[in-house]
C-alpha positions as CSV (number, residue, x, y, z in Angstrom):
1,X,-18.8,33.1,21.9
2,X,-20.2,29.6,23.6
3,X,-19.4,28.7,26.7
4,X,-16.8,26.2,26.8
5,X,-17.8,22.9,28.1
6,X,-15.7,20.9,31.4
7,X,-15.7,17.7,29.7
8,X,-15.8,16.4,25.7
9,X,-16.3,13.6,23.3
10,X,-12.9,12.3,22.1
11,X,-10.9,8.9,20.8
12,X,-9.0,7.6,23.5
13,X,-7.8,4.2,23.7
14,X,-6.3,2.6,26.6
15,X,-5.2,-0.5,25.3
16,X,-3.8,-1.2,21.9
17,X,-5.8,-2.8,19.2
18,X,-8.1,-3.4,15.7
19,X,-10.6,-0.6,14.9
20,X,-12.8,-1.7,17.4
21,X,-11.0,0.1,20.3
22,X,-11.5,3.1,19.0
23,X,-14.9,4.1,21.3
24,X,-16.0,7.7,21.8
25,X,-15.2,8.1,25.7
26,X,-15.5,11.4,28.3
27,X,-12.3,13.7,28.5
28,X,-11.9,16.9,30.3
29,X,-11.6,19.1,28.0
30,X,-7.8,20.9,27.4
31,X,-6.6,24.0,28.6
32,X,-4.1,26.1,26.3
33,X,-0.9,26.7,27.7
34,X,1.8,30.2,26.6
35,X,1.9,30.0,23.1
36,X,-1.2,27.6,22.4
37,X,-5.1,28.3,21.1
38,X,-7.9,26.1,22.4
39,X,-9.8,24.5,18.8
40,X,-13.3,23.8,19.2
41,X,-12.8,21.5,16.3
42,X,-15.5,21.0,13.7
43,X,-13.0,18.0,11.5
44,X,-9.8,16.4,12.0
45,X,-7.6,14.2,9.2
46,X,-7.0,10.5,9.9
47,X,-3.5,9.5,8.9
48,X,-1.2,6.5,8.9
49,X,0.6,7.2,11.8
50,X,-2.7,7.4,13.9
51,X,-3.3,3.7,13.2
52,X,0.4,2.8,14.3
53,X,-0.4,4.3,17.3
54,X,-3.8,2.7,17.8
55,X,-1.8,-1.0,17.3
56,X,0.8,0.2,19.9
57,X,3.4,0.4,17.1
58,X,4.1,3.9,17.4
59,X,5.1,5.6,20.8
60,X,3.9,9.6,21.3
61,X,6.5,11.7,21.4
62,X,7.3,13.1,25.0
63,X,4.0,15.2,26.5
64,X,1.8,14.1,23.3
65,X,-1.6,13.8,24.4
66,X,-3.0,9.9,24.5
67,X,-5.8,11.1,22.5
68,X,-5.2,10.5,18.4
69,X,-4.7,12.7,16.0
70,X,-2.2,15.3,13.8
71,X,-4.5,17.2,12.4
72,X,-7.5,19.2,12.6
73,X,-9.7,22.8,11.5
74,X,-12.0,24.8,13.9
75,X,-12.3,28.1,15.4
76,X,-10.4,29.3,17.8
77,X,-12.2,29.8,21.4
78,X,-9.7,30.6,23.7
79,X,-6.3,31.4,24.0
80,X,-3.1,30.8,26.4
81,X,-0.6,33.4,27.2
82,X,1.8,35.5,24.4
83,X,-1.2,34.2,21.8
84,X,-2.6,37.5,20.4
85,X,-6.3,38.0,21.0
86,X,-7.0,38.6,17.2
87,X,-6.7,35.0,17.5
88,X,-10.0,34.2,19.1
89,X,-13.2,33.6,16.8
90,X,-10.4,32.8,13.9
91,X,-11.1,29.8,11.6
92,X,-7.5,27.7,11.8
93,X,-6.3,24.6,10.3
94,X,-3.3,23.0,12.7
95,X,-0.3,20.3,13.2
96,X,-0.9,19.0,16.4
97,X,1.3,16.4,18.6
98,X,-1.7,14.4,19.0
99,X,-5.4,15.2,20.6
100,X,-7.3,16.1,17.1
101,X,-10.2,13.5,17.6
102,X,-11.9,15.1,20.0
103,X,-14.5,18.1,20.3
104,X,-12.1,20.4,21.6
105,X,-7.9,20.4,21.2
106,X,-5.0,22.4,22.1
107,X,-2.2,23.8,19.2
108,X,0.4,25.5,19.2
109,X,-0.4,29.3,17.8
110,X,2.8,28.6,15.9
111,X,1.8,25.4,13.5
112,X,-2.1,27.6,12.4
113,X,-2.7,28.3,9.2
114,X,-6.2,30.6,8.8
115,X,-8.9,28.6,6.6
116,X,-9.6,30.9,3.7
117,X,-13.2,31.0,2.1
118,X,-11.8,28.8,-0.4
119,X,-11.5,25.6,1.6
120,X,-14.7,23.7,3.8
121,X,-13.7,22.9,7.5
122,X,-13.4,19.3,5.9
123,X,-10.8,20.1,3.5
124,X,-8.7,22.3,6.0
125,X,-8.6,19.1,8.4
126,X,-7.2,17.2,5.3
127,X,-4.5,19.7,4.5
128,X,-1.5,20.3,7.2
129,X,-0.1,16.5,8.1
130,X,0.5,16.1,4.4
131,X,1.3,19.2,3.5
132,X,3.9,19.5,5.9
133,X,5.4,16.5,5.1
134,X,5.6,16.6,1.3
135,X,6.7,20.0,1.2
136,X,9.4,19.5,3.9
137,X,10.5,16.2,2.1
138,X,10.0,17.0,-1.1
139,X,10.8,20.8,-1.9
140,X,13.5,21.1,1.7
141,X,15.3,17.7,1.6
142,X,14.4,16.6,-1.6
143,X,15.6,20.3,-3.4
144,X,12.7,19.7,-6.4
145,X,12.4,22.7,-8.8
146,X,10.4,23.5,-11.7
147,X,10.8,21.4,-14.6
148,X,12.2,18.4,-12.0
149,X,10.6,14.8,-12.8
150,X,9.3,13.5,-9.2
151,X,8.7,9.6,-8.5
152,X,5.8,9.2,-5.8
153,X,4.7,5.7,-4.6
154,X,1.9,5.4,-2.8
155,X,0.2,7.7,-5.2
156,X,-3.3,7.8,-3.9
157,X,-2.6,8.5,-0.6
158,X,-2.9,11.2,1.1
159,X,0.8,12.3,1.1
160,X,0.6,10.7,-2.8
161,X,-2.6,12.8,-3.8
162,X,-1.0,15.9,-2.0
163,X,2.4,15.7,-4.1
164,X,0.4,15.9,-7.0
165,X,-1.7,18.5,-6.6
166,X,1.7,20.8,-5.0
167,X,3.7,19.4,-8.4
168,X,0.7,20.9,-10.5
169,X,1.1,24.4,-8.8
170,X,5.0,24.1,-8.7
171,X,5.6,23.3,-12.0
172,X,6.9,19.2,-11.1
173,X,6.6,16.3,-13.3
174,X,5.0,13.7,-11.0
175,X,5.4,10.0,-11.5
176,X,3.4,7.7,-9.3
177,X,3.2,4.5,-8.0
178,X,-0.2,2.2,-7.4
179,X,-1.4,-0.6,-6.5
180,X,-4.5,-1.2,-9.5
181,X,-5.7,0.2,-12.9
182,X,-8.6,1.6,-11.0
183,X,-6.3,4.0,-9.3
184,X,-3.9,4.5,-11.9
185,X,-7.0,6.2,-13.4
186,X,-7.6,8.0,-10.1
187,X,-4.2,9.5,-10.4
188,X,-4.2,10.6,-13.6
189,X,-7.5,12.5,-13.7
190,X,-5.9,14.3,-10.6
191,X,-2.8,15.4,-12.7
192,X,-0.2,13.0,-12.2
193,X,1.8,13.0,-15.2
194,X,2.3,9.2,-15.2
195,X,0.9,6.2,-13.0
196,X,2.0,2.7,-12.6
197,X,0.3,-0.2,-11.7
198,X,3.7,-1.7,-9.4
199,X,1.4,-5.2,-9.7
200,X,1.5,-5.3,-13.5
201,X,4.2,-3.7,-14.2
202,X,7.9,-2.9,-13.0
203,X,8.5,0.7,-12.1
204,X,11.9,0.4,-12.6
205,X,11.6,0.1,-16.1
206,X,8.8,2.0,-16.4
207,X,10.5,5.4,-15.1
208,X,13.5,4.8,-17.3
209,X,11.3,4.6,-20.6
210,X,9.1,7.5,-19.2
211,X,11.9,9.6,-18.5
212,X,14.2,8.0,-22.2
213,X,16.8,6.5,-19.5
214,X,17.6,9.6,-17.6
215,X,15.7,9.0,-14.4
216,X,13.9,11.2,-11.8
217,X,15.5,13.9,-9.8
218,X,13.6,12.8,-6.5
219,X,12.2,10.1,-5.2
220,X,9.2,10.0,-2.3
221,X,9.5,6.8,-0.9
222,X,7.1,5.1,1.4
223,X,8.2,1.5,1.7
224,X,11.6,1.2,2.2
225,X,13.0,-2.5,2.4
226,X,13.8,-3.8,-1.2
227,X,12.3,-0.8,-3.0
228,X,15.2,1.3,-1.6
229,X,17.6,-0.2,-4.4
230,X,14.8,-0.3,-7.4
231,X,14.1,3.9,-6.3
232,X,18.1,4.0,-6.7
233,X,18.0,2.9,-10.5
234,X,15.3,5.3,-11.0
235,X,17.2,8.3,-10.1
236,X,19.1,10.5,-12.2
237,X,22.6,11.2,-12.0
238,X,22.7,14.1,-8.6
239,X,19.1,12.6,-7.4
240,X,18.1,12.7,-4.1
241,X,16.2,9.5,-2.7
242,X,13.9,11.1,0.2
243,X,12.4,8.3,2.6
244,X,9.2,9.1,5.0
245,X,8.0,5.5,5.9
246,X,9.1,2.0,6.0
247,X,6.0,0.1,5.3
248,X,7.9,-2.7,3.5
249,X,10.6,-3.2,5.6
250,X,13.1,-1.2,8.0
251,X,16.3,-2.7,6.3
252,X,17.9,-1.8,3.0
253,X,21.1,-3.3,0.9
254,X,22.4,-0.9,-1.0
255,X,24.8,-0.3,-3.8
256,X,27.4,1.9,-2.3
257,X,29.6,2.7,-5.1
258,X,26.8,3.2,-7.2
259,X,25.6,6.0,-5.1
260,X,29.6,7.2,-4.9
261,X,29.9,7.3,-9.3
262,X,25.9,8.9,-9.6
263,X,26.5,11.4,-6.6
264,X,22.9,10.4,-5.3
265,X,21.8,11.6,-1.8
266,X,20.0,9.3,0.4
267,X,17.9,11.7,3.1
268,X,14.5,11.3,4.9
269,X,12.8,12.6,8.2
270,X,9.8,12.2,10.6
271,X,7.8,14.8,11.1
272,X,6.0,14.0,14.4
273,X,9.4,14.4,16.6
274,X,10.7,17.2,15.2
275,X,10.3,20.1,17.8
276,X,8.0,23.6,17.8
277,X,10.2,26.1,16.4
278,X,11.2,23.5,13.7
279,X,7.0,23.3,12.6
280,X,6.6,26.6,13.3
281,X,9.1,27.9,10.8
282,X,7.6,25.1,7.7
283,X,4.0,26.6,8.9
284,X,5.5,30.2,7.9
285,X,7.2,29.0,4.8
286,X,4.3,27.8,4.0
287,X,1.9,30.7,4.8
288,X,4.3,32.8,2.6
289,X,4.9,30.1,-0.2
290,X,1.8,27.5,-0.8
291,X,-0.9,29.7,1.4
292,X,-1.5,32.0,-1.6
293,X,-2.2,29.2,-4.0
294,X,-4.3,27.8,-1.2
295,X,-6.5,31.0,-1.0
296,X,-6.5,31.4,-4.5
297,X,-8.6,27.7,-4.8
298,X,-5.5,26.6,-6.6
299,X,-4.3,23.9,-4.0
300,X,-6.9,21.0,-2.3
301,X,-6.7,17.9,-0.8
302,X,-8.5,15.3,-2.3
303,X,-10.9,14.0,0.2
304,X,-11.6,10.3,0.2
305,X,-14.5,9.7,2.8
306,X,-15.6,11.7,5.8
307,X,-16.8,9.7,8.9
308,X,-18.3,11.0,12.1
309,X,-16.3,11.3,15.5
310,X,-18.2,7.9,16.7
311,X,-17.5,6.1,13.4
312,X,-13.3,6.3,14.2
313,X,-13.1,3.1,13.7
314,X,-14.8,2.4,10.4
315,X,-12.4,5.4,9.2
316,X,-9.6,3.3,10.4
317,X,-10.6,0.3,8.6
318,X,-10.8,1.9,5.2
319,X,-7.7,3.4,5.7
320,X,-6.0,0.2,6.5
321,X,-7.8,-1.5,3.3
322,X,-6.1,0.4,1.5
323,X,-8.6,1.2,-1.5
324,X,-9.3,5.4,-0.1
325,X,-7.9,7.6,-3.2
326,X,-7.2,10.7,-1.0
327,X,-7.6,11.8,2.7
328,X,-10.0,10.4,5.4
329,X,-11.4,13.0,7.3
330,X,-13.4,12.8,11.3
331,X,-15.8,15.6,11.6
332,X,-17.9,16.5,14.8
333,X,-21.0,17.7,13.7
């Protein structure tokens, strides 16, 4: 095994901003504490929450490293105390609080999930921020079962591209939501069921002739603000409305006794400020429950575009143009 370095390459900016902050600087490199494995990573996943952070708009949770990033796959080169030594040499895929874009990070032995041959280091990086969240929100709070008709905006995300490959293998009916016929083609060749351009067309009425005026069982939603009350009027009677981000609007109006007569449930979560044991125990559902679809080359993220460690920035700005059909993805080489 290589020596491990003092210092490393990472993406940590000191003041907020655009894209243009984000410059490769010098960082000592981490040391893993009990119950943590030192990454030296070879790619890390680029999500939403990572740009929020980068404007300022999104404070780390308590102890979070300033270096960004959720994400990331390596191997393993050293490990803190309780962490088996098995451990060291092992290819992993990991949730972290923060500190993936860098050469070398710290997680928690608890969130790993070993890369199987069936997945590059590329595709392992892409995998646990969104599958975490869609299966806690979709299959946890959200209570979808085989044969259950899903609604999905923001269908070529990441968390949108992730739903639909994990409705494929669970047996879903998944309805998405995007924003151009280019990508409603996008969706559809990777399985979605149905996609709407919410431009062109209203999805309100679109789910209800989809569905013959029964409605979805669940919906994922990603706006919030006046879509809150259009999802309601696509649920069926007992759905569940699941909410993960508000990037239309913080505030909802709501018809109350229309939620009492259908016996909807309103839920949602965050995933980044929820605490170890809770991420542990989703990383050992889903070693039991997903994994083996995983290592079976049944389940993939679809990747977008991968950019180097240097190039965070030009990462950052396709993400926030929008037009990326699938995950963004740093790697180190």
């Amino acid at each position: 095994m290589t020596a491990i370095p003092d210092t490393m390459t990472a993406i940590d900016p000191v003041t907020p901003g655009g894209p243009e902050v984000l410059l490769p600087v010098s960082r000592p490199v981490p040391q893993p504490a009990a119950g943590e494995v030192l990454v030296k990573v070879a790619a890390a996943g680029v999500n939403r929450p990572d740009v929020l952070q980068r404007k300022g708009m999104y404070p780390m949770p308590p102890g979070a490293p300033s270096i960004l990033g959720l994400e990331l796959a390596g191997e393993v080169v050293a490990i803190g105390d309780g962490v088996e030594r098995e451990m060291l040499g092992q290819s992993v895929c990991a949730l972290v609080g923060g500190g993936a874009y860098a050469e070398y990070a710290v997680a928690p032995v608890g969130t790993c999930l070993t890369v199987p041959p069936a997945l590059s280091m590329v595709e392992a990086a892409a995998i646990p921020e969104t599958l975490f969240t869609v299966w806690t929100n979709v299959f946890e709070r959200g209570y979808a079962t085989e044969g259950d008709t899903v609604l999905v905006h923001g269908g070529t995300s990441g968390i949108g591209t992730m739903a639909i490959a994990l409705g494929a293998v669970f047996g879903l009916t998944v309805i998405v939501t995007v924003g151009s016929d280019d990508k409603c083609a996008a969706a559809l060749a990777l399985g979605a069921a149905h996609a709407i351009n919410y431009k062109t067309e209203d999805f309100v009425d679109r789910v209800k002739a989809i569905t013959a005026g029964k409605g979805c069982a669940v919906v994922l939603d990603m706006v919030g603000g006046d879509y809150v009350p259009r999802n309601l009027q696509c649920l069926a009677d007992d759905g569940r409305h699941v909410s993960i981000a508000v990037q239309g609007g913080l505030m909802a109006t709501i018809p109350i006794f229309e939620v009492m007569r259908r016996r909807l449930t309103l839920t949602g979560s965050t995933l980044r400020s929820r605490d170890l044991s809770f991420k542990s125990m989703v990383a050992d559902e889903l070693a039991r429950v997903v994994w083996p679809h995983v290592e079976a080359g049944k389940l993939k993220p679809v990747i977008d575009k991968t950019y180097s460690l240097a190039e965070a920035g030009a990462a950052h700005a396709r993400m926030e143009e929008g037009d990326h059909v699938g995950k963004i993805v740093l790697t180190m080489g």
